[in-house]
Every structure is written in structure tokens, then in C-alpha cells.
N, C-alpha and C positions, 0 to 999 in steps of 0.2 A: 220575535215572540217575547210579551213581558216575563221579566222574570218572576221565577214562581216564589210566594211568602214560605212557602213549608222550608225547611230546608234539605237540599239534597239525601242526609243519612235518612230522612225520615220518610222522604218519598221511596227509599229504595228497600224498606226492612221487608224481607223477604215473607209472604201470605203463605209458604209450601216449605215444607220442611226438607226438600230436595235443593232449596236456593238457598241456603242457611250454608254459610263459608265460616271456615275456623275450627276449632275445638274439637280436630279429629281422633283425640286420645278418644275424650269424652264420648263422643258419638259413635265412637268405633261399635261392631257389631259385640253383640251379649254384653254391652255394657249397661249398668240401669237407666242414664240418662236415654238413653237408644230404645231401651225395654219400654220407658215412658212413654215415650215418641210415638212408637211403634202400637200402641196399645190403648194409649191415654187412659190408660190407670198410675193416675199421679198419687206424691206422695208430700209430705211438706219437704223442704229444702231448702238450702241457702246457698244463693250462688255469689262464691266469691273470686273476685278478680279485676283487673285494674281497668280504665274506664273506654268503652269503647271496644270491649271485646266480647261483645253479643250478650250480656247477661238480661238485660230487658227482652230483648230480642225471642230469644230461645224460651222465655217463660210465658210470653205472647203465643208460641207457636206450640207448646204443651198444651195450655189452658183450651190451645182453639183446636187440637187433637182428642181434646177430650171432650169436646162442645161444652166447657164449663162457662158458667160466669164468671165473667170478668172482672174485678175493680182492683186498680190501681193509686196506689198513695205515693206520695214522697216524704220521706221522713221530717223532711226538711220544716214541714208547711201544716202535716199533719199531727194531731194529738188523738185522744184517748176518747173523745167524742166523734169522731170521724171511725177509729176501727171499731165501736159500740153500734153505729148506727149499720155498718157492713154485714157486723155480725146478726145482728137483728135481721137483714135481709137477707141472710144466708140460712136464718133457722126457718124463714117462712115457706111452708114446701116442702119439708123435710122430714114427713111422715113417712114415707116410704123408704125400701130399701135399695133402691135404685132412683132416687129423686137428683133431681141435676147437681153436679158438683161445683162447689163456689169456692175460683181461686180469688186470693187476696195479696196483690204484687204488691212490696214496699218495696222502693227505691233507695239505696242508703238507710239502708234498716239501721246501720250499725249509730245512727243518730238519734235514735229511738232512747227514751232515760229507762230505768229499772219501772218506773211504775207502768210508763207505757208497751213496753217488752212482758210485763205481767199481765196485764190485759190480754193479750192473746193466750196464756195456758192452756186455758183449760177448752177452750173452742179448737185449739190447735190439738189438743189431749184426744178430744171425741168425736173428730174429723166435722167439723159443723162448717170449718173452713179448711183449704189447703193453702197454707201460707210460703209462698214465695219471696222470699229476703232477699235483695242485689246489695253488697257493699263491695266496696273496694280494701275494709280492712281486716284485718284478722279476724275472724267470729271469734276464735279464742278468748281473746281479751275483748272485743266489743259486744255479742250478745253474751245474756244471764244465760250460767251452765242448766235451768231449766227448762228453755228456750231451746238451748243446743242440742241438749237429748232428743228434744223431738222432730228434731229437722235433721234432713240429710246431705253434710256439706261437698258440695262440688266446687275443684276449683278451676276457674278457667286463666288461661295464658294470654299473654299480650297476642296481639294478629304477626307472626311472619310476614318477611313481603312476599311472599308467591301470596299468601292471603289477601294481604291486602290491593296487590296488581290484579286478582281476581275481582276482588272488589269493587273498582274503579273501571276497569273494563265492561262488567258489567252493568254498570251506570252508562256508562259510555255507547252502552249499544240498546239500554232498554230504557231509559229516564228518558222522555217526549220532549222537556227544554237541552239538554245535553247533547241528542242527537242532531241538532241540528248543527254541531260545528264537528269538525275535522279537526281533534283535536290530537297535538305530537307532543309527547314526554321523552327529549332528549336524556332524562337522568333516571332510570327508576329507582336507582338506589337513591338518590340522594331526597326522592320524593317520600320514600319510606324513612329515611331518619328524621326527615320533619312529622312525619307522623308518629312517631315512635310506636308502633301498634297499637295505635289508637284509629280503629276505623272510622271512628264518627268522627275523627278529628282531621281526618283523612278526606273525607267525600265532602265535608263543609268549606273545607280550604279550598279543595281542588276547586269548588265551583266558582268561587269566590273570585279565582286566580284564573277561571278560562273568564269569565264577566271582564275582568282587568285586562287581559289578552286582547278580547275581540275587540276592544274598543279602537285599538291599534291595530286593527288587520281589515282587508279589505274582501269583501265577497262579491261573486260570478253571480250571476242572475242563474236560477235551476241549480247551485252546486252548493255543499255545505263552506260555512265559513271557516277558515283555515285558523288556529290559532296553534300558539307553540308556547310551552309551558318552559319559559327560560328561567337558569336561577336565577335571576333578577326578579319574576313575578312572583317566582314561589315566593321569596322572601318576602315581599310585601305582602300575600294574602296568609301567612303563617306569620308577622309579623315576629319573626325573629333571624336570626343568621342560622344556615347551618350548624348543627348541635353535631358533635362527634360521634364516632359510632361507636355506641354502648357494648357491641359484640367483636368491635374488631381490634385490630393490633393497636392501633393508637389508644384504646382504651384500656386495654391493658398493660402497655409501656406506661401510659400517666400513674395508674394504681402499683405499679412496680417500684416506679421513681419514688411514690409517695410513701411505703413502705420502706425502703433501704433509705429514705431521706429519715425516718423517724429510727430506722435500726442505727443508723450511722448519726445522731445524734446532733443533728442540724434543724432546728427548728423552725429558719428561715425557709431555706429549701423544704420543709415538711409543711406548710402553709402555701407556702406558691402554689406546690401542686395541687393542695388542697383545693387553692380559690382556681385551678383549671379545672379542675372536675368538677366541681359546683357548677363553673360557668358553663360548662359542656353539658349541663345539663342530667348529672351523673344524681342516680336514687339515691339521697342521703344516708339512709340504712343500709343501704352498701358498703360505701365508705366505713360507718360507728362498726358494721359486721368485722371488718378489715382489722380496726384499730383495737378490738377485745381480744381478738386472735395475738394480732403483735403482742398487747399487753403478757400474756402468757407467754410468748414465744420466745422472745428478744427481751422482754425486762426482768420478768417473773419474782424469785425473793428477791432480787438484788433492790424492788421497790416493789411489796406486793400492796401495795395502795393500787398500782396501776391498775389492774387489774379491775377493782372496784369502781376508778374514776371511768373506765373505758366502758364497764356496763352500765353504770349511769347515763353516761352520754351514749347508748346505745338507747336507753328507757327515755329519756329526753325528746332526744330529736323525734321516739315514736309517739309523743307525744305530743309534741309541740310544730313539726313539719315547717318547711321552707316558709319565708326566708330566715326566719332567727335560730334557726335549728347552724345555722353555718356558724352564729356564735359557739354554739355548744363544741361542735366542730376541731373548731379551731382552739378554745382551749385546752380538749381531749389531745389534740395532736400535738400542740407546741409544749405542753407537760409530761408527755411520752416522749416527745425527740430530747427533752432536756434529763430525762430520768438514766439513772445508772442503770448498764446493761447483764443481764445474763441468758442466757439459753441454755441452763444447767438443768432446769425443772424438763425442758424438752427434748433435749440428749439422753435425760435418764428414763423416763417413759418410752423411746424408741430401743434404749437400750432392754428395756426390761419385757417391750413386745417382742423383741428377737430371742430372746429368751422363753418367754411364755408360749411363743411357737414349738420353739424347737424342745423344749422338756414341760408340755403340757400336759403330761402323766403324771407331775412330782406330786406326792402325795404331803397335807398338812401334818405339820408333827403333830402327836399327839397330846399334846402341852397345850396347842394353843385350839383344839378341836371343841365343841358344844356340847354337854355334855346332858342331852334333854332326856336321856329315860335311863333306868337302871341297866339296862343292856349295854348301851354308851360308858356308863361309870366302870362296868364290870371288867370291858375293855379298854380300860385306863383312860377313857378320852378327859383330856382336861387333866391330870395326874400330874403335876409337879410344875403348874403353872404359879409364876408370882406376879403376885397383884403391884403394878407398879407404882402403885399410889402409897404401899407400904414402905418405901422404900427412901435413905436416903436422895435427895436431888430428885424425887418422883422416877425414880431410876433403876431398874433391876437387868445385869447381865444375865438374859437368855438367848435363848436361841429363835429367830423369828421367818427367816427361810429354810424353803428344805434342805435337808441334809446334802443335795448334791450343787445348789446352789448357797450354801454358806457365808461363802469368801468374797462374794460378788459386791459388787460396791458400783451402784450404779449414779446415785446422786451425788456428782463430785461440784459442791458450791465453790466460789467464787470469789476474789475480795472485792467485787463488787458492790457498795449501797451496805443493806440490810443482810445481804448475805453474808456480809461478813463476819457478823455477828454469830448467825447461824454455822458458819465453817466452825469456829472458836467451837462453841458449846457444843458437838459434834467432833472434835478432835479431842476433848475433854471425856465425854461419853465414851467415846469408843478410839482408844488412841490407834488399836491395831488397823482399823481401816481406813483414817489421814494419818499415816506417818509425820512426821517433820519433812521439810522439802525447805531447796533454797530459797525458794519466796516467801518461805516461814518467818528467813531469820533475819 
């Protein structure tokens, strides 16, 4: 049988909303996407979620629950004359109060500029169309907050592999080119890290790799042809090596290493493991998430620069994405493993939650209370408060926790970097709570 031009994900996106795999939060009963389904009284929305995890999919099987019109764009290819002219076909007809409903799927909406994102308001405002947004990025930061108001955002998850071994199976037993081989997956796990839950990245491969199979295998006259999907084929029809697994222990001993490589102040070793988790194929925003955390964690005042360069490079790489985002990377990492260390700022915030627990009745003195109506004044609130701007060094001895937490001294800095700066003028401030100590003198 010639192979077929469509390609496998596309022959298989399911026409019934009963063959529709994945996103069983979403579709769970009395949930709205379900309510949708169930009813095809849509609403506008935006579905976000990384690529390959039914968002085309599920807006195709709405739109055709509701027997609306259909048109579909891609952000990529269209502009402001293409959703004008949509719109105009969506107003023709729409006299009645029950006249058919016209969805409008953009693909990668989040590619769309401000003037084009404008262009839909106000048709999206008076339901003239129902707009359906797929992006894979934040709506947050990529659609206008007027835009966002009027969509409702769903988000979808990468495929599982029980999702995706559904997936494939059912290709395997309903695709008219597919069935004709006999085909064996010695790995499934390992067929799922090349997919990384990417279904459509999953049914293209796979086809790719039985095509490559059978050319090497021999078939019975009346009997389907046998092929066997070895790692050796996957790799060639996924055209890369086994990626690590993002979910198992190996991935989280590398981001382990990576972190105490950058605590323990070795910046060689904080870059290796870097460039392993890069090459494993690890989501860059993971990692920059990692390395904002340490910055606070393990450097904090002792360099509170860190801090700022780590959410930079957090802003960066979501910006800028693979592969130059591993520059950004790697100078966030190797300037953290080199920075002076403290975990003083994160000892005294745990210390002071264990506290906040356990005497979270302690009442504000009355000094440092708000003092907004004359009933508050009447009741001293605010009464013998000083302004510490009046004050020598910007500086006035009061009293700032409650009376039964007084003494408590939970920020004990460090001579670490910059912190030690701040011990100094804080020993000077308040000699009663750093004494002198033999590392003083």
C-alpha cells in the first residue's frame, strides 16, 4: 500500500468527542470545557499548552458540537485582513437570535502584535465571533489584558504515556495504512521520552520508523507484515539519541548536582551539569526557575545582586528560548557558583514561620497600629509612635514585635560578601541583639 501524503497525527484526530485522549482534568464531568462539549454552547477562550497536546484538536471537536462555522488561521501567515474578512462573514446572517455560530481558531495566537490582537475586541466583545486562541505561551505576558478579559483560559498538560500508548495503539488498530503491519514496541517507555508528550510528535515518528522497519522485514503472503520498532529505528525516525527522563531520578539527581554544584561554589562543576541538562533536553525555564530560588536561598545579602541577575536570566531565556538562552544560562550559573554564600535571609523566614504558627494570636502594639478614624485615635492606636526619619542615623529605639516575641532575633547575618556590611550596622543599631562573639574580634 503507498504511503499516505497526510501525515499519520492528522489522519487520526478524532471526528467524536468520545476518541478525544488526554486532558482528563479538563474534561472531567461538570467541568466548563465538558459543559462546552456536552452542549455546544461555546464561549470565547484560549487554550494554552505545549505542542502536541490536543489544543487544535479539542477546538475542532467544540466548533463541530455546536455545528458552528469554522475558520481557522495561523498566526504565523495571517494579519489583520484575513480576521476583517472572517469577521465580515461571520456578521452575514446574523439577524436572528439563534443564527449559526462562527468560531474563529487561531493557532499560536500568542504571535499575533497589539494591533492585530485589537482587531478582534470588539467582534469578540458582541459574540459576532467565538474566538478560539492555541499558543503554547503564557497568555499572561503574550495576549493584551483586553483580549484576556474576554477569553476564558484553559490549560492543557503535556500527554502521559498511558496517553500516549492509547494513542498509538489506536492508530495501530484504526489507520487503513498502519494496519497492515504487525507492528512490536519492545520499549514503551523509552518511545515516550522521545515523544516527550507530544502526541503529534509521537504518531509522525512512529510512522516514519515502522516505513524504516519494514523495509528490512520480510512478509507471508495473507499475513500482516512484522516489523519491530528497535532503538536503533526510533533514533533514526526521531532523529536524535534518547533524551533522559524529565520525570525520573536521573533528572532529578542532575538538577540536585546542579544546585549544590552552584551552593558549594564550584562553577566548573555548576556548568557541566548545566550543559547535561541542556543536552537532555531539560525546559530551560526550569533550570533559570532553579537558579532564582538558590539565588535567595544559598546567596541572598551576602550578594543581593544575585538575586536580580537570576530573575533576569529567568526574563531572558523567556524570551529569547533555545539555543542562545544556554548562554544566558550559563553566565547566571557560573556568577552564582562564584558569589559569596548565606542562607541567613532563609533560616530567619523559617524561623519566624515556626513562630508565626505557633503564636499567631500576638496582637500589634499599639504604637505601630493605623490609626484611620477617631475611634482608633481614641484607643491609642498609633500613640507614641516615632517617625524614624526624625531621628539621628534614620534610627529610633522602639519596640517592633509583640511584646511576647520581643527578644527573638531571627535574622542572624553572616561575614559573608555584603552581608557583612549589614551585621556591622546592625550590631551598631541594636548592640543588645549581636553581642560581641569571638568571630567579632
Amino acid at each position: 500500500m503507498q504511503w499516505p501524503r497526510q501525515p499519520l497525527a492528522e489522519r487520526m484526530r478524532p471526528q467524536d468527542p468520545q476518541d478525544y485522549i488526554g486532558q482528563t482534568e479538563l474534561l472531567a464531568a461538570d467541568q466548563p470545557l465538558r459543559d462546552m462539549l456536552e452542549t455546544g454552547e461555546l464561549r470565547s477562550l484560549l487554550l494554552w499548552g505545549p505542542p502536541g497536546s490536543g489544543k487544535t484538536t479539542l477546538a475542532r471537536l467544540l466548533a463541530q458540537r455546536a455545528d458552528a462555522r469554522f475558520f481557522e488561521l495561523s498566526a504565523v501567515s495571517a494579519g489583520v485582513k484575513d480576521l476583517r474578512e472572517i469577521i465580515a462573514q461571520a456578521r452575514e446572517g446574523q439577524d436572528g437570535l439563534f443564527a449559526q455560530t462562527t468560531v474563529l481558531f487561531i493557532d499560536e495566537i500568542h504571535r499575533f502584535n497589539k494591533a492585530q490582537q485589537d482587531a478582534l475586541l470588539h467582534s469578540v466583545e458582541i459574540g459576532e465571533v467565538v474566538l478560539m486562541g492555541a499558543t503554547t505561551e503564557n497568555p499572561s505576558f503574550e495576549v493584551i489584558p483586553a483580549l484576556l478579559s474576554r477569553c476564558q483560559v484553559f490549560v492543557l498538560k503535556a500527554h502521559q504515556p498511558a496517553d500516549l500508548q492509547a494513542l498509538l495503539q489506536r492508530a495501530l488498530k484504526e489507520d487503513s495504512w498502519m494496519k497492515q503491519f504487525e507492528v512490536e514496541i519492545p520499549d514503551w517507555n523509552a518511545l515516550a521520552l522521545y515523544a516527550g508528550g507530544d502526541g503529534r510528535t509521537l504518531l509522525n515518528r512512529v510512522e516514519i520508523a515502522v516505513q524504516l522497519a519494514a523495509r528490512n522485514s520480510k512478509s507471508t503472503e495473507g499475513q500482516k507484515k512484522q516489523v519491530v520498532l528497535s532503538p536503533q529505528i526510533l533514533e533514526k525516525a526521531f532523529q536524535r539519541p534518547l533524551p533522559y527522563d524529565k520525570s525520573g531520578e536521573e533528572h532529578y539527581n542532575i538538577a540536585s548536582a546542579l544546585i549544590k554544584s552552584v551552593r558549594g561554589s564550584d562553577p566548573d562543576a555548576a556548568v557541566y551539569w548545566l550543559a547535561r541538562m541542556l543536552e537532555g533536553g531539560e525546559d530551560p525555564l526550569f533550570i533559570a526557575r532553579r537558579l532564582v530560588i538558590l539565588a535567595s536561598e544559598d546567596i541572598g545579602n551576602a550578594e543581593p545582586y544575585a538575586l536580580t541577575l537570576a530573575t533576569a536570566c529567568y526574563q531572558a531565556v523567556h524570551a529569547v528560548g533555545m539555543p542562545e538562552a544556554r548562554i544566558i544560562l550559563s553566565q547566571a550559573t557560573t556568577y552564582l557558583a562564584s558569589c559569596p554564600k548565606s542562607n541567613a535571609a532563609y533560616k530567619a523566614v523559617e524561623q519566624a514561620l515556626s513562630d508565626a504558627r505557633k503564636f499567631r494570636d500576638q496582637p500589634v502594639p499599639l504604637h505601630l497600629r493605623n490609626a484611620k478614624s477617631k475611634l482608633m485615635k481614641d484607643l491609642n492606636y498609633g500613640k507614641g509612635y516615632q517617625y524614624s526619619h526624625n531621628y539621628e542615623d534614620h534610627f529610633s529605639e522602639q519596640q517592633f514585635l509583640p511584646d511576647t516575641l520581643r527578644d527573638r532575633v531571627y535574622y542572624q547575618p553572616t561575614e559573608q560578601g555584603r552581608e557583612k556590611q549589614l551585621k556591622a550596622r546592625l550590631k551598631y543599631m541594636r548592640p543588645e541583639r549581636y553581642p560581641e562573639t569571638d568571630s567579632d574580634v
